[in-house]
NUDREN-779054 format. One record per residue (C-alpha): residue in three letters; x, y, z. Coordinates in steps of 0.05 Angstrom, whole numbers, plus 5000, padded with zeros to 4 digits. Last residue first. Example, Ala and Ser with C-alpha at 12.3 -4.5 7.8 and 13.67 -1.06 7.14 Angstrom:
! residues 2
SER527349795143 ALA524649105156 
! end
This chain:
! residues 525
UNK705430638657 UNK698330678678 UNK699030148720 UNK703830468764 UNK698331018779 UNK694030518808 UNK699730228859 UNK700830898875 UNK694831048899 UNK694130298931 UNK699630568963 UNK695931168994 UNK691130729015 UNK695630279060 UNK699730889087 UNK692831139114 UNK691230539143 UNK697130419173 UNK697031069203 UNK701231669182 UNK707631829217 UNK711731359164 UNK708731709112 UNK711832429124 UNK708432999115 UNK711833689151 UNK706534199179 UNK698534159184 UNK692833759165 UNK696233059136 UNK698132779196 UNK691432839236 UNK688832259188 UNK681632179153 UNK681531599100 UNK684431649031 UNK678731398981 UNK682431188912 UNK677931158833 UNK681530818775 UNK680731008698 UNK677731688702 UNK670432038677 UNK666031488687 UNK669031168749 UNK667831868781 UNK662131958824 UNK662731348866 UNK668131578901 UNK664732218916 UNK658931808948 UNK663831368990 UNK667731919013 UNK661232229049 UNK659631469070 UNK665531439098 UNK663332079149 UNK666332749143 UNK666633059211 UNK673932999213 UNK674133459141 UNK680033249097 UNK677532609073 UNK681532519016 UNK678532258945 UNK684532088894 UNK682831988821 UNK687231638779 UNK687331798701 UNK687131448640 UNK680831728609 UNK683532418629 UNK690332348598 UNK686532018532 UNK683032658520 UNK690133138526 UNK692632758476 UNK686532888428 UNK685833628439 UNK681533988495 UNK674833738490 UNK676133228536 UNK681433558580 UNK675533968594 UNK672133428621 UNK676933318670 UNK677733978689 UNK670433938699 UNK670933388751 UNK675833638795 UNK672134208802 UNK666633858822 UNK670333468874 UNK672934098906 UNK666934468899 UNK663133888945 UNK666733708997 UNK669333039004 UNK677433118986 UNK679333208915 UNK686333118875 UNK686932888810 UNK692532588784 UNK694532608715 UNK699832118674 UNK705332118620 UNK705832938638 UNK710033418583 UNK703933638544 UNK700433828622 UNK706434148637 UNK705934648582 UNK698334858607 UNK700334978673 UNK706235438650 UNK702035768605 UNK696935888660 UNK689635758638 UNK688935198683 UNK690935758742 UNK689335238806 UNK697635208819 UNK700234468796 UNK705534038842 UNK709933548799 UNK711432878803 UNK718232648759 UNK720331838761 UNK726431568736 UNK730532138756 UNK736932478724 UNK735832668649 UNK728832728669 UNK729433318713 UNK734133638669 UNK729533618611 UNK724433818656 UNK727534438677 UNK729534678602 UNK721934488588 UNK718934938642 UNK723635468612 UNK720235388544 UNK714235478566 UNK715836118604 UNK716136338673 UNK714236848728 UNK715936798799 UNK717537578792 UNK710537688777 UNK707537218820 UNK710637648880 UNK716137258922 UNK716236918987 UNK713836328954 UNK719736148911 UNK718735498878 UNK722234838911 UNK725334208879 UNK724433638931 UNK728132998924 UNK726332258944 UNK729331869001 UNK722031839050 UNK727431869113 UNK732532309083 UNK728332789048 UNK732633168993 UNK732933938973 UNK734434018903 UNK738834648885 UNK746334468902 UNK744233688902 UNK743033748826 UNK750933738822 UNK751233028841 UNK747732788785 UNK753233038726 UNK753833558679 UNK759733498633 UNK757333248581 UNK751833818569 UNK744133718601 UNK747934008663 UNK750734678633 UNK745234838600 UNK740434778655 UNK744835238707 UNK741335788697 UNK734035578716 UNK736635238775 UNK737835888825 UNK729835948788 UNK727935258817 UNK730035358881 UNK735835458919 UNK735835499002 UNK740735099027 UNK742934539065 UNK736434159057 UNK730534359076 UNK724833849092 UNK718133829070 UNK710334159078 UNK713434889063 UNK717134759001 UNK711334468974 UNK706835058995 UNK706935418922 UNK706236208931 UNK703136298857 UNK707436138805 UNK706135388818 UNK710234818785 UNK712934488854 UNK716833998832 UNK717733248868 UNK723232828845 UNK724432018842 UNK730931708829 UNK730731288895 UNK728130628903 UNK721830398883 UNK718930168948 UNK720030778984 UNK722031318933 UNK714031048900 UNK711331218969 UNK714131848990 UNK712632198925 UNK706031908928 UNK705532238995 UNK708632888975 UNK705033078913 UNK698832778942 UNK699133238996 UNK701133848952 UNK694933678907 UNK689733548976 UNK684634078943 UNK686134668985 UNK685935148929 UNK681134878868 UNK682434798795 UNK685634088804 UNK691033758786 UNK698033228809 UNK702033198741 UNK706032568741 UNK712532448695 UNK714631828679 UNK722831738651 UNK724331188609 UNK724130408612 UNK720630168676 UNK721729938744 UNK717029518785 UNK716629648855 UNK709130028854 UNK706029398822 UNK709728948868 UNK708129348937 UNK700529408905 UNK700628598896 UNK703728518956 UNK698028978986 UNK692728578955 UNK695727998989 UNK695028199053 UNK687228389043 UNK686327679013 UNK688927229069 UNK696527099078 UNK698926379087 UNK700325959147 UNK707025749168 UNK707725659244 UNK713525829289 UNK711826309333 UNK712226849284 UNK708226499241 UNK702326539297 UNK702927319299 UNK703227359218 UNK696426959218 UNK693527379273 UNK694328059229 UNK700228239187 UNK706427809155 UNK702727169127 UNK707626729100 UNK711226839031 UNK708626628972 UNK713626348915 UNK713726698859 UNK712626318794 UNK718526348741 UNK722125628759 UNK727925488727 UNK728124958685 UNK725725308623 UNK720824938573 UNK723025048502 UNK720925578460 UNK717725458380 UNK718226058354 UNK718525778285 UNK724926148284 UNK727025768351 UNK725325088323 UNK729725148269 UNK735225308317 UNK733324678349 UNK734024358289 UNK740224538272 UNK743924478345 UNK740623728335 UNK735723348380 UNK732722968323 UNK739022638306 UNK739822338376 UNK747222388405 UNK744322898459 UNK738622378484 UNK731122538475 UNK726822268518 UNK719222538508 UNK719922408430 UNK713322488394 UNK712223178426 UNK719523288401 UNK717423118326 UNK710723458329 UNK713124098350 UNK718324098285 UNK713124078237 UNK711723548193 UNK714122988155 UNK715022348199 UNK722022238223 UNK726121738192 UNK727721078228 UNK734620938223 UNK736620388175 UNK738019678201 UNK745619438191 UNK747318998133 UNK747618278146 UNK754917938140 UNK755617458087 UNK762216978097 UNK765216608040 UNK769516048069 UNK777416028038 UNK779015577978 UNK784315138007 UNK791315157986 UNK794014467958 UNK796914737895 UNK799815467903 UNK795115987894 UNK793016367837 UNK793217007837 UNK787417547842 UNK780917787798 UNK777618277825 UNK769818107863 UNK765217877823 UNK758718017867 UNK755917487909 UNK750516947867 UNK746416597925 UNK747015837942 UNK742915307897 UNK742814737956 UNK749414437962 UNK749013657976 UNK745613287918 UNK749913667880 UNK755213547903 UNK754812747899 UNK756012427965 UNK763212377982 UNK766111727993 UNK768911608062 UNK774612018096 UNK781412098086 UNK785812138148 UNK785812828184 UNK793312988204 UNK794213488139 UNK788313828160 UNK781813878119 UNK780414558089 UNK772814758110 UNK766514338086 UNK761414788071 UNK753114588075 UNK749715258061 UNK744515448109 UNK738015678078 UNK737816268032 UNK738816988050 UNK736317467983 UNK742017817967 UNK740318637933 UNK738618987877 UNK742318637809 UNK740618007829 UNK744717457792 UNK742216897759 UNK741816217801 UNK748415767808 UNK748415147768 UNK751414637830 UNK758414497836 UNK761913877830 UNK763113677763 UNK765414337757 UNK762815037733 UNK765115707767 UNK764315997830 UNK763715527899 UNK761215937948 UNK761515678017 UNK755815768094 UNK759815758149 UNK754615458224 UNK755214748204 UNK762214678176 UNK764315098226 UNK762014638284 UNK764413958237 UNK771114348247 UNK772114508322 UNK770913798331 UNK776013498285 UNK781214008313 UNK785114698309 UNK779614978261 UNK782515318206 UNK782316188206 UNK777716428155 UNK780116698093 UNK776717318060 UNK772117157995 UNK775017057935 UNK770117177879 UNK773016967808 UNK774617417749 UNK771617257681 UNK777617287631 UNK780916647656 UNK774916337616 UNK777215567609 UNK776015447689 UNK780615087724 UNK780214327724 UNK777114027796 UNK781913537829 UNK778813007875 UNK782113007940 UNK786012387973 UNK789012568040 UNK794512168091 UNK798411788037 UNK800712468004 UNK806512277961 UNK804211457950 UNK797611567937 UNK798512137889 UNK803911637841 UNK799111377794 UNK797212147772 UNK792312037713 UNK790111427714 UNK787111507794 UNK784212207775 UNK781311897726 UNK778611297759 UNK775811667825 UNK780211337887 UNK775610967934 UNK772611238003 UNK774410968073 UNK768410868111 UNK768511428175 UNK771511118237 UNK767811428295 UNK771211778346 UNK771312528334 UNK763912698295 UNK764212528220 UNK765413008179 UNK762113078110 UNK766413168044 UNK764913688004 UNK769813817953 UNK776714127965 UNK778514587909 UNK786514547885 UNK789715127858 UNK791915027788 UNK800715157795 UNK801214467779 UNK797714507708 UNK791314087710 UNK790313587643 UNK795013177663 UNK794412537614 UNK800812627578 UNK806912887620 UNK810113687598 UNK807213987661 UNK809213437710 UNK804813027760 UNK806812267724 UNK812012057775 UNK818212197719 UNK815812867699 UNK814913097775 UNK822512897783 UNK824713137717 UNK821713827741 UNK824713857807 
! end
């Protein structure tokens, strides 16, 4: 194969070939010509002519000018990645247009290429390429100079160096693809602003990250719930308004019916801890077992169970007498020895029925005193009254207790220091509102806890008397906003004079008010 190429002038060893064979050949830019038209044929270049006689007559379909390879094989050349050839004349004048070319290295015809930018490609103007002719393509006209042609194209980084192709391979199209925009970065600042900024925030978004939402959190920075946390009013239940919903209308309550809800809520709520009560006053006949009894009732009601009444009073207490009896008789001091035992491990809430009496309708518990006994053998100490109400609190949420009229009793004097709350007890006459007055003032002067049980207390005016007018409750009423916290008149009811109290046999009046009681001892927990 050698003595062949030798003898038509294209060999290694021949004089006048400057190109070694194995040089791959560059095509130079010849313009296309749309499919159709004849394009001028173009005449051989001299040297190229002199040097190999015989290129004619091997490939008669092409004549390409031959570019020498570069004298510095040290300085590597960029190869861009091949592009697939067009399949016909058509398809390549369209990516001759739209593919911009590189041509490294000097030639006769390239143009001087502009020093390279370290930082980053400027885009130039559209690069006029011709792509690899085809085999079946028959040469075209003369090519206008290159230079002329090629506008100064951009320098591309030197890529590795690579090997050289066989002769007749075309140099493959340079493409530049555009770098992707950057993300927009968020604004410096706190986290609020950032999601105020973004109403729509998708799950792939960077700002909506498990990071910076728990970054948000320990800024305290809470997202909006989808639940809803308002209650929803319910339609009117009492008067006219609850008739006409009943035949199928929806109207809301008016402001009386929702100041019960709002006493039925206050008095539902459950909190954390044990509450004791202490019902007072210095006076006999006062309304203190009533109130025992009725709040008792009320709080069991709406509440739920967990809720004890104790009659505290070494002197004939008539709580036992105004409730129900349970299947025995026990009372507090059948309970006295049996403390340890249930504040141990073993004690449990069931065994409390063998000495509590309960009230099945109202559903609270009733710890009697022994009446029929002399005060002397009724007698107890501090520290019992505490054994009790540890028990007492270890198994109800709520603990109201019945006071005697001795304030100077130890026993009376240890449950106020165990009480979260006082209650004072009055009806319209005159000694027992007084009375109920100076005990609270001498809570006052009494010691600093015991001060800030009588600025927090409820105040709860009966009408006992039928004669008593509103205006009579009314006046006593008024009496005591400066001395306790709320202030509750209890209107006249036949229920409440003699024999078993039970709030469902009151009026609704009467079981109104008395909630409202409640309701304003709630608040004070």
């Amino acid at each position: 194969m050698v003595r062949d190429a030798e003898a038509r002038g294209g060999g290694p060893l021949r004089r006048g070939n400057p190109v070694p064979p194995e040089t791959p050949e560059i095509v130079a830019h010849v313009p296309l010509t749309p499919q159709g038209s004849v394009p001028p044929a173009a005449p051989p270049r001299p040297a190229e002519a002199a040097a190999s006689p015989d290129a004619d007559e091997d490939f008669p379909e092409m004549t390409v000018p031959r570019i020498p390879r570069r004298q510095t094989p040290d300085t590597p050349v960029a190869r861009p990645t091949p592009a697939p050839a067009p399949a016909t004349r058509a398809e390549a004048a369209a990516a001759a247009a739209s593919t911009p070319e590189t041509l490294p290295g000097p030639g006769p015809a390239s143009a001087p290429a502009p020093a390279p930018t370290p930082t980053s490609v400027t885009p130039q103007p559209p690069i006029t390429a011709v792509p690899t002719v085809p085999a079946a393509v028959p040469p075209v006209g003369p090519a206008p100079p290159a230079a002329a042609s090629v506008p100064p194209a951009p320098s591309l980084p030197a890529a590795p160096a690579t090997p050289s192709r066989p002769a007749g391979a075309s140099l493959p199209t340079a493409s530049v693809v555009p770098a992707a925009p950057a993300l927009p970065t968020a604004p410096a600042g706190p986290a609020s602003t950032a999601v105020s900024a973004t109403p729509a925030l998708s799950a792939s978004d960077p700002v909506f990250s498990s990071s910076s939402r728990r970054q948000q959190r320990e800024q305290g920075i809470e997202r909006r719930s989808f639940l809803q946390e308002e209650r929803r009013e319910e339609p009117a239940r009492r008067g006219g308004r609850g008739i006409l919903n009943r035949v199928g209308f929806s109207i809301g309550p008016n402001a009386r019916e929702r100041a019960i809800r709002d006493d039925e809520h206050e008095v539902s709520r459950h909190w954390p801890g044990p509450r004791t009560v202490a019902v007072v006053n210095g006076k006999g006949g006062a309304g203190k077992t009533p109130a025992t009894v009725l709040l008792s009732a009320v709080f069991a009601q709406y509440g739920g169970a967990g809720v004890l009444a104790w009659d505290n009073n070494q002197t004939r207490g008539t709580l036992g007498w105004r409730t129900e009896a349970g299947a025995h008789d026990r009372t507090l001091l059948e309970l006295l020895p049996q403390t340890q035992r249930l504040l141990g491990a073993q004690g449990q809430s069931a065994d409390l029925a063998h000495f509590v009496h309960h009230q099945p309708q109202e559903k609270y518990d009733v710890l009697r005193s022994k009446p029929i006994r002399l005060a002397h053998e009724n007698r107890l100490s501090p520290s019992d009254v505490d054994s009790i109400h540890a028990v007492a609190a270890k198994f109800y949420r709520l603990i109201i207790i019945d006071s005697g009229s001795d304030e100077s009793d130890p026993l009376w004097l240890r449950m106020i220091d165990l009480a979260d709350q006082i209650v004072v007890a009055t009806t319209t006459r005159d000694d027992h509102a007084e009375a109920g007055a100076l005990l609270l003032e001498a809570l006052e002067d009494r010691d600093e806890r015991s001060a800030r049980l009588a600025r927090e207390s409820v105040v709860v005016v009966s009408q006992a008397d039928p004669k008593a007018s509103t205006a009579d409750v009314a006046e006593v009423v008024a009496g005591y906003p400066p001395l306790a916290r709320e202030v509750v008149g209890i209107p006249f009811d036949r229920e409440m004079v003699d024999g078993h109290l039970r709030l469902r046999a009151l009026g609704a009046p009467t079981q109104q008010a008395w909630l409202s009681a409640a309701a304003a001892v709630a608040r004070g927990f």
